[in-house]
N, C-alpha and C positions, 0 to 999 in steps of 0.2 A: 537689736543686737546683731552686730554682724555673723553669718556661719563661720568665713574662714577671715583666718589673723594674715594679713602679709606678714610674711617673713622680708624684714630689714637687714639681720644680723647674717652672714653667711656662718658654715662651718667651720672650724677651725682646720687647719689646713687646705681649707676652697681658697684657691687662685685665680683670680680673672684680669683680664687685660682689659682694660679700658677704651676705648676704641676713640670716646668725645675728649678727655681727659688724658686721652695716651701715656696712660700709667698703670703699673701693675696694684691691684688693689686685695687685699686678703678677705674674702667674702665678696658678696656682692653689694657693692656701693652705689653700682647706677644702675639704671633701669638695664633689663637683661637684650634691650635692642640698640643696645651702646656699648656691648660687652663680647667679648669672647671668652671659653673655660663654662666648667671649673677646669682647670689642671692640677695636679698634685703636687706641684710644684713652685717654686716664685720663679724661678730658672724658664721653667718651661712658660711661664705666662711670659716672662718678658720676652722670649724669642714668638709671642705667638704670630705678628706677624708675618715673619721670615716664613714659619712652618704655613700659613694662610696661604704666602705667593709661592712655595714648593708645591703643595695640593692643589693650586689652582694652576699653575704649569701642566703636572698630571694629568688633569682634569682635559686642559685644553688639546693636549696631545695625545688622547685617548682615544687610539684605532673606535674602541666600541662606541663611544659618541658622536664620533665623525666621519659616518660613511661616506665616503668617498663614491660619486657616480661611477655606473661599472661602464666600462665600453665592451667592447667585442673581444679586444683582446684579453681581459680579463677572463683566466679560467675558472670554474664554476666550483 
């Protein structure tokens, strides 16, 4: 007897964007390494890529992640 049940079925109101299937799915339909969400939303799941390349923009222009070598002239 197994201890734990996969859970198949999501919640009702979990949204996730599909990522293999690029489509918006309500619960979770495919494995969770093929998926983005949940979001509260169907709205927000279909834009989740758009919102993925805004954070990842963020992310890459982010002074804190990308120190910049200091020379001399940089004051301290």
């Amino acid at each position: 007897m197994a201890l734990f049940k996969r859970r198949t079925v999501g919640k009702p109101g979990e949204w996730f964007y599909c990522l293999e299937h690029k489509k918006v799915e309500e619960g979770p339909e495919c494995p969770a390494k093929d998926r983005f969400g949940p979001y509260a939303s169907r709205e927000e799941a279909e834009h989740a890529m758009q919102t993925a390349q805004e954070r990842n923009l963020e992310w890459d222009t982010d002074p804190k992640w990308h120190e910049t070598p200091r020379t001399d002239d940089t004051p301290d």
